[in-house]
C-alpha positions in Angstrom: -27.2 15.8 -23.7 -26.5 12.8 -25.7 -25.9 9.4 -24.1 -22.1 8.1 -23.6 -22.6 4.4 -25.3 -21.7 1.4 -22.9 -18.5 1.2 -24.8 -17.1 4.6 -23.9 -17.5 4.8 -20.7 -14.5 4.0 -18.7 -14.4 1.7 -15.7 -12.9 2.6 -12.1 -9.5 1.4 -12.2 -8.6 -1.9 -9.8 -6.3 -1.6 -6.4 -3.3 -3.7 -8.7 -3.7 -1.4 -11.1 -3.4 2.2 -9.3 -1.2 0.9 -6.8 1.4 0.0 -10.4 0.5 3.1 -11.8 1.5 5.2 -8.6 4.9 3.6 -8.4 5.6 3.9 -12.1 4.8 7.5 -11.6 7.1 8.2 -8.8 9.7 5.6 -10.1 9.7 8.0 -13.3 9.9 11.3 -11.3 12.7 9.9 -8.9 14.6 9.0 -12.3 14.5 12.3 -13.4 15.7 13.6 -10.3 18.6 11.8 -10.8 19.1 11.4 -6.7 19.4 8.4 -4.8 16.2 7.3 -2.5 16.7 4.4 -0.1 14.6 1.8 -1.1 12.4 1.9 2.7 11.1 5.1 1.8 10.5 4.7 -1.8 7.7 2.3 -0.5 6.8 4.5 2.3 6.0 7.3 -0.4 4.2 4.6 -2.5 2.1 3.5 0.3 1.1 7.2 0.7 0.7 8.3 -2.6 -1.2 5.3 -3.3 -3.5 5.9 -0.1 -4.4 9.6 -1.4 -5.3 8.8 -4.9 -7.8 5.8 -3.7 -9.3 9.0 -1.1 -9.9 10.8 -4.0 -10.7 8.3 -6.7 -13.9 9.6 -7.5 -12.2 12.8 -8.6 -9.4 11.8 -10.6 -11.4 9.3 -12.1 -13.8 12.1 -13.2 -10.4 14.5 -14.6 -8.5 11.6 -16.2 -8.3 13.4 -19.2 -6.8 16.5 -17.5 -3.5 15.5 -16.8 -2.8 19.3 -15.9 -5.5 19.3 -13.2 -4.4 16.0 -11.4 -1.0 17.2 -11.3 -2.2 20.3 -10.0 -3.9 18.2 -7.3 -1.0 16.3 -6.5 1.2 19.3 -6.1 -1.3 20.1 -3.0 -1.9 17.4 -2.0 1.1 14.5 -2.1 4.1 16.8 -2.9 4.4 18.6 0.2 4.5 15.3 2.5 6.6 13.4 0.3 9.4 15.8 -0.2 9.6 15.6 3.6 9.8 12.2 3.8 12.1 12.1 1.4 14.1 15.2 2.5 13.8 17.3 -1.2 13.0 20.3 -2.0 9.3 20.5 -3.3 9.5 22.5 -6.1 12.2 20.3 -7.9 9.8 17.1 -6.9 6.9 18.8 -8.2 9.2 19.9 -11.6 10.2 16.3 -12.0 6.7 14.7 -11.4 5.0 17.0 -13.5 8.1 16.3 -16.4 7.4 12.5 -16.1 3.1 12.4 -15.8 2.8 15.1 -18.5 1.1 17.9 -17.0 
């Protein structure tokens, strides 16, 4: 197998930067939603989301290419508790997230 140069190889990304990318990611999927979400739990979602991705960093770190996958993963794993916190249905959350992270 030939070697991945130092170059290519990507680093694990920092707290700062999941933590923006998770509420970009629900920021965009609550757009296209095109509902209101009180502001309290928008960051009570965030906090959550962001809590399961750095449980399974290792993971998505090793699919961040397969943008199908993770979204597969979060439709297990994060959907079904944040549509209840925000009180949605989960298939029009999942429809919406997988719309705005491309999967």
């Amino acid at each position: 197998m030939p070697q991945i140069p130092q170059n290519k190889k990507a680093a694990l990304p920092t707290a700062r930067g999941i933590r923006r990318k998770c509420s970009n990611e629900l920021y965009r999927a609550i757009k296209r939603m095109k509902v209101h979400i009180p502001a309290d739990l928008v960051k009570q979602g965030e906090a959550m989301y962001y809590r399961k991705v750095v449980g399974n960093l290792i993971w998505i770190h090793e699919n961040r290419s397969n943008r199908k996958v993770q979204c597969d993963w979060w439709d297990k794993e994060v959907c079904p508790e944040l549509a209840e916190l925000w009180q949605l249905d989960p298939g029009r959350l999942s429809s919406a997230f997988r719309d705005a992270y491309g999967g």
